[in-house]
N, C-alpha and C positions, 0 to 999 in steps of 0.2 A: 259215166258214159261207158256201157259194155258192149254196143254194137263191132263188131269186127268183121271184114274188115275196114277201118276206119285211118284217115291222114291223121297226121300229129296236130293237135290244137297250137294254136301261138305260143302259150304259155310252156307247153313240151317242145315243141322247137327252139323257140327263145334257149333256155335252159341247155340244151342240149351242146348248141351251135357254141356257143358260150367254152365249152372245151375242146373246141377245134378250130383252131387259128386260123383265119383267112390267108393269113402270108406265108404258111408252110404245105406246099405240096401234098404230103401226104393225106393230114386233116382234112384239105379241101376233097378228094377223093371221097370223105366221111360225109362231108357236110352233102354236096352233094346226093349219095346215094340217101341219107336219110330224109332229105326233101323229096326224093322221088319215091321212095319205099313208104307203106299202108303199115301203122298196127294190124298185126296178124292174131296179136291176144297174150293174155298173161305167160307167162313163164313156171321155172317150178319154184320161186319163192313169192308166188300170188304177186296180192296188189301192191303195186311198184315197178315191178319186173314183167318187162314187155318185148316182144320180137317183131322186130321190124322185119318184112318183106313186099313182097308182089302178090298180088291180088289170084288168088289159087294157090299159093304158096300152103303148107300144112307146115306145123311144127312138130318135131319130134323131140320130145323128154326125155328119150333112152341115150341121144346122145351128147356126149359131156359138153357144156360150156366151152366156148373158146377163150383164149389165151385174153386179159383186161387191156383194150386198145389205150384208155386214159381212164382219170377218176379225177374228182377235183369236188370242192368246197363252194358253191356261188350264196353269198350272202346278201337278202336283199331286206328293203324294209320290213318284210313281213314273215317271214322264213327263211331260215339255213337252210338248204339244200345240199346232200350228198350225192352225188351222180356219180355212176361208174356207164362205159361205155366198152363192150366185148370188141372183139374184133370180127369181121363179116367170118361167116362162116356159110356155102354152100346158100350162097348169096341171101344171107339175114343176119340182123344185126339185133343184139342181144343189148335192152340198159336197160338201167335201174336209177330211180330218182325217188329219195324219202327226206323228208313227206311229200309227198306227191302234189303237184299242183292242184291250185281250182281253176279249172276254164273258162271260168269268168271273172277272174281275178287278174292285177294288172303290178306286176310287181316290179317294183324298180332296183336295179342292179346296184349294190354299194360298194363289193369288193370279188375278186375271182382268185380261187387259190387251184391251179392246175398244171399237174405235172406240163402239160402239151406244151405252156410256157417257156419252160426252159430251154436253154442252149449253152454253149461252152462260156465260160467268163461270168455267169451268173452264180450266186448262189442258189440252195434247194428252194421251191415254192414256200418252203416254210422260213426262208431267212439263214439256215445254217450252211454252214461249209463244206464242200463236198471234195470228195477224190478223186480224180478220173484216173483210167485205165485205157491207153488207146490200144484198141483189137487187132487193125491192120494199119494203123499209121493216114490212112486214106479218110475213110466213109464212118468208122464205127469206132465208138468209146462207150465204156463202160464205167457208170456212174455210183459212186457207192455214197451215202449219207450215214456217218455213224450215228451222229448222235438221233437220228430219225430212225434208225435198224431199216432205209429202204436200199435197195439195187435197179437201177436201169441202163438199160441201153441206146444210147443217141443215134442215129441213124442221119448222118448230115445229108445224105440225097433227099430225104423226102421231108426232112427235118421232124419227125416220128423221134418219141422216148418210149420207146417199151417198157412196163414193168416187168424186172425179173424177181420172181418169186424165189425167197430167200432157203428156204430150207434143202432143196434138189442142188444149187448151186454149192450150196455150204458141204453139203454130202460127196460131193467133188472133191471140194479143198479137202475133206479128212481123207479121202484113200488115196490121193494122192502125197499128204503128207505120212501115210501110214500110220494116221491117227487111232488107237482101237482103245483108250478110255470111253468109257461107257459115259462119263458127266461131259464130255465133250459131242458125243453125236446128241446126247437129250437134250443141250443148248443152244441150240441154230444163232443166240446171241454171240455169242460168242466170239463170231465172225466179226463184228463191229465194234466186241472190247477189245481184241486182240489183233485187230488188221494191219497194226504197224508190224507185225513180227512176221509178217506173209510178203514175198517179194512179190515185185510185180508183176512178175515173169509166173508164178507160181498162181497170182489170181486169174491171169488173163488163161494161164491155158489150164485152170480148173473151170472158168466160163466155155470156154471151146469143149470141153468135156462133157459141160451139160449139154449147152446147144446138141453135143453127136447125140447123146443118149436121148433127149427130148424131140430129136430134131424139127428146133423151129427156126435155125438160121443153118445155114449153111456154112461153115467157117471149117473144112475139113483141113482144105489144105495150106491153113496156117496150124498146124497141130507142131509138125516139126521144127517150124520154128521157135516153138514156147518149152521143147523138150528141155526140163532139168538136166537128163542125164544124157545128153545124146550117142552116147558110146554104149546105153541100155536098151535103146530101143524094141529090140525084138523082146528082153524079158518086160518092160515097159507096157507093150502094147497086151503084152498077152494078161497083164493084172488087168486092164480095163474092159475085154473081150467081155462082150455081153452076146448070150444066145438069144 
């Protein structure tokens, strides 16, 4: 089916709705807007990858992908399914599902592996043991999985897990450790062999770090209280000055 623009068949909503949880605030904000939003048309990794908007809506390819809202595994009789879901951007919404449904096919759900799941007290969607990192004591932790090499962030208002992408965050913890081995920046792993040797105090304001430099959360003004050195601060701030 190439006509666009066109609503989601069952079979891509089923699927979709699938990794946004009825009972979390945030998701439902998701699930919503994708019941009311049109395929707009493929994306730039062709068939699979489709943007969701409003009917006049135009897609533009020049600008980058938004930050992955969820992703998750839905196994059903007939197909595995990989679904990632972007996060709205300039009101459209960005997934991908492979292999892609048939819209005349009726598949029955057997098991759901998706970050959106989680919450504090569980382990990862995959079953392993995780580490948390509370940000401000309040709203927001930071989730690390080693044995899985993932990073997220909980978000208890909206009950949202962000994926944080490992390598920008990791690049944090080295200049702030004043890391400058070259087999240490080429291993983003590393982060995950060696997390026991990292204080906590050290992970959460290498997260604050990216966040400034990425800024996709706002966490400024908890910066001083994660200072190592707080009697450094002014040479402190000036290693991290970005033009």
């Amino acid at each position: 089916m190439k006509d666009y623009p066109r609503k989601l068949n069952d079979a891509e909503l089923n699927l979709l709705l699938l990794l946004l949880p009825e009972n979390k605030s945030g998701y439902v904000k998701y699930r919503n807007l994708i019941r009311q939003y049109y395929i707009l048309g493929e994306g730039r990794f062709g068939e699979g990858n489709y943007f969701l908007g409003n009917v006049g809506d135009e897609i533009d390819l020049d600008i980058s992908s938004s930050p992955i809202l969820t992703s998750g595994i839905v196994t059903t009789d007939k197909a595995i399914f990989e679904i990632s879901i972007n996060e709205v951007q300039e009101n459209k919404i960005e997934f991908s599902i492979s292999p892609y449904p048939d819209e005349n096919e009726i598949y029955k759900v057997e098991n759901v592996k998706t970050l959106s799941d989680w919450e504090p007290g569980k382990k990862s969607p995959e079953g392993n043991k995780v580490k948390l990192f509370p940000v401000d004591g309040l709203n927001y932790i930071l989730v690390i999985v080693p044995s899985e090499h993932k990073i997220w962030l909980y978000e208890k208002s909206s009950g949202i897990n962000y994926p944080i992408p490992v390598s920008n965050f990791y690049n944090e913890l080295l200049r702030l450790k004043r890391e400058t081995r070259k087999e240490y920046f080429q291993n983003p792993n590393k982060l995950f062999e060696e997390l026991d040797s990292f204080s906590e105090a050290e992970i959460i304001l290498s997260f604050l770090l990216y966040c400034k430099y990425k800024r996709r959360f706002n966490f400024e003004h908890l910066i001083d209280k994660f200072l190592i050195e707080p009697q450094k601060k002014k040479s402190f701030f000036s290693f991290f000055r970005r033009k």
